[in-house]
C-alpha positions in Angstrom: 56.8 -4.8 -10.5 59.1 -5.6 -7.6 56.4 -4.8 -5.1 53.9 -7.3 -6.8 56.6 -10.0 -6.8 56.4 -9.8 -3.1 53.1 -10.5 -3.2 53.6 -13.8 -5.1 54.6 -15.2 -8.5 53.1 -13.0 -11.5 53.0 -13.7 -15.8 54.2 -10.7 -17.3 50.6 -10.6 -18.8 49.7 -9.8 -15.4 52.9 -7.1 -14.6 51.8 -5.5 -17.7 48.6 -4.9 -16.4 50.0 -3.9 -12.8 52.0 -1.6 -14.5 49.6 -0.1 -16.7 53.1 -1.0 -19.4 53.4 -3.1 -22.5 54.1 -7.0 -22.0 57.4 -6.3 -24.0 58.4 -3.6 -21.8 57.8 -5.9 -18.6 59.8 -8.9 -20.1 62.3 -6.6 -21.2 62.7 -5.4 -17.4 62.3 -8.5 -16.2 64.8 -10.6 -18.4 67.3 -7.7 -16.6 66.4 -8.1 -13.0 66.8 -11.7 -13.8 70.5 -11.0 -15.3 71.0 -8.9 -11.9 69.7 -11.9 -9.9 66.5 -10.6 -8.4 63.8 -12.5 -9.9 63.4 -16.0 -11.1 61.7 -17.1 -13.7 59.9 -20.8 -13.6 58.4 -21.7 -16.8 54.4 -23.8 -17.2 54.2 -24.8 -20.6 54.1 -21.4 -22.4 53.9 -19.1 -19.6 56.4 -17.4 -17.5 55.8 -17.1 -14.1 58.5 -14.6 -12.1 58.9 -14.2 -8.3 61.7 -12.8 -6.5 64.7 -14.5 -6.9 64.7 -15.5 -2.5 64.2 -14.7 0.7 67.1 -12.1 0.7 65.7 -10.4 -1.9 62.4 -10.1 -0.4 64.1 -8.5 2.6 65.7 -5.9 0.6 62.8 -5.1 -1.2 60.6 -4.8 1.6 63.3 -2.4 3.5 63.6 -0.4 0.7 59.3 -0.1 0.0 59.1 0.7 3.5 62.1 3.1 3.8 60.6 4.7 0.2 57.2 4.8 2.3 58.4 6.7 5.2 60.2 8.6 3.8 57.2 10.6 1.7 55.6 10.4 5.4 58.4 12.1 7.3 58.0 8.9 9.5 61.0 8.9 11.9 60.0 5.4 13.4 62.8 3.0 14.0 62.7 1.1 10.8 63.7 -2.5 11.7 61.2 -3.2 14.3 58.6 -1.9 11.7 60.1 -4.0 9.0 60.5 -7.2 11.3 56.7 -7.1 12.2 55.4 -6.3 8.3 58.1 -9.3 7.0 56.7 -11.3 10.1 60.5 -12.1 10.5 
């Protein structure tokens, strides 16, 4: 779910599908990422639409995603550089 906040804001209609998980399993994961400040919710009418909570946490998330990657590789590549030119920081 974390990964396809970094893409952009998502319903939990479609994290649910993402996931291949229950809408009430995805709000109830959501509501605590929220509670540990690494989404934000912003509410259309009925609909809930969740993105990471700010730019900080889309750092972290994309260190971690890569780190995660490279790590299944056995890439030894300096991760910062790498990181810097995927975030386009």
């Amino acid at each position: 779910m974390l990964w396809a906040l970094l893409q952009g804001e998502s319903s939990v209609a479609c994290l649910a599908e993402l996931a291949g998980a229950a809408p009430t399993a995805v709000s109830q994961h959501l509501a605590k990422l929220r509670l540990a400040g690494l989404v934000k919710g912003r509410r259309e009418g009925t609909f809930v639409y969740y993105s990471a909570a700010d730019d900080h946490v889309r750092r972290l998330l994309r260190q971690a995603l890569f780190h995660a990657d490279h790590l299944d590789r056995g890439d030894d590549a300096e991760p910062a550089a790498a990181i810097r030119a995927v975030a386009g920081d």
